[in-house]
Structure formats: structure tokens, C-alpha cells
C-alpha positions as CSV (number, residue, x, y, z in Angstrom):
1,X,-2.7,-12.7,4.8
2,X,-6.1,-13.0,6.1
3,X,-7.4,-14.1,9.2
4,X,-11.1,-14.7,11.2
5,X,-10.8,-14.8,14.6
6,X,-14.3,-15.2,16.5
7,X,-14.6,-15.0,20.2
8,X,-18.1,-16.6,21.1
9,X,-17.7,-15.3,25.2
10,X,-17.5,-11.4,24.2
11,X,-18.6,-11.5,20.9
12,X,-16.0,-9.9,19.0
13,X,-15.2,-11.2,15.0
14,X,-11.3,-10.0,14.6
15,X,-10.4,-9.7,10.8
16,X,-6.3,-9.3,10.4
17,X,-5.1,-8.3,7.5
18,X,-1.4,-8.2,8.1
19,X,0.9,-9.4,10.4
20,X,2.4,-5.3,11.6
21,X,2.1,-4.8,15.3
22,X,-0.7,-2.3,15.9
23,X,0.3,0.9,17.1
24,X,-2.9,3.0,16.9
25,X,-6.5,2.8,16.6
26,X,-9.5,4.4,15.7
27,X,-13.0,3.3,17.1
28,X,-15.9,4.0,15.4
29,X,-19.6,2.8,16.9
30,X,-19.1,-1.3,17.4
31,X,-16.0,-1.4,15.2
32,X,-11.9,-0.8,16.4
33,X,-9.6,-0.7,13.5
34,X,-5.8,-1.3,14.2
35,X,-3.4,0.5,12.0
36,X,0.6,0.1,11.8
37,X,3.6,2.4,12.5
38,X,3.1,3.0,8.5
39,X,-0.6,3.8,9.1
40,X,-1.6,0.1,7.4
41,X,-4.9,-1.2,8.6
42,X,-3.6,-4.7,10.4
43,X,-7.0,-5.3,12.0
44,X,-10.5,-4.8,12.5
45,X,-12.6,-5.7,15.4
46,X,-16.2,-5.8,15.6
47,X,-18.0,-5.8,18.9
48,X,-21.6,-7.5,20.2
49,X,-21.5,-9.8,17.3
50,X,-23.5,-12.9,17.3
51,X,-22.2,-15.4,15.1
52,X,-25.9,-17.5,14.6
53,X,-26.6,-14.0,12.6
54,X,-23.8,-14.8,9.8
55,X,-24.5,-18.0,9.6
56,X,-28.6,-17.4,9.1
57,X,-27.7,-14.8,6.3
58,X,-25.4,-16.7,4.3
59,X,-27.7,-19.5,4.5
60,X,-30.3,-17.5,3.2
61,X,-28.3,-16.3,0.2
62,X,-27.6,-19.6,-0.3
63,X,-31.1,-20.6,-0.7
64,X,-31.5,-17.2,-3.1
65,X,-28.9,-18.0,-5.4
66,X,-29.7,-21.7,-5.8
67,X,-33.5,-21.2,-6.5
């Protein structure tokens, strides 16, 4: 199981990976990773992300690969 979540207002991208409650988490620079009772990574949060960015770079490897 795999999941985007995007939250344009405070600019956080959540990534889950599985369903497990989180119970702990480590945060490192612009990133919060959520870990299980089992010490599973469930979820990943990155912080101060502006979407328009993604989008511009995989248009632009678009264009790369097509060319």
C-alpha cells in the first residue's frame, strides 16, 4: 500500500507506506518519518514543498527522454 497525500496550504507531500499506527518518529532537516510499534516506516512527511517544482521536473524529464 502506497499513498500521496499533498497539502497545498502548508506544503507538506505525506508518502504512507502502510496502514500501522505511528508510534514514533524521527525528523531529520524538512523530512518526519513515522515508524510502527514494530519499528516499520508507515510514513514520510516532507515539509516546505511546492508542488509546481515536481511538476516542472518531471516535465522536463519528459522532454529528455522523448528527444
Amino acid at each position: 500500500m502506497q499513498k500521496l497525500e499533498y497539502d497545498p496550504e502548508v506544503k507538506i507531500l505525506k508518502i504512507r507506506f502502510l496502514r500501522g499506527k505511528s508510534v514514533d518518529s524521527d525528523i531529520i532537516g524538512n523530512l518526519v518519518l513515522d515508524y510502527d510499534k514494530k519499528g516499520h516506516l508507515v510514513k514520510v512527511d516532507i515539509m516546505d514543498v511546492n508542488l509546481e517544482d515536481f511538476i516542472g521536473i518531471a516535465d522536463h524529464k519528459k522532454k529528455k527522454t522523448i528527444a
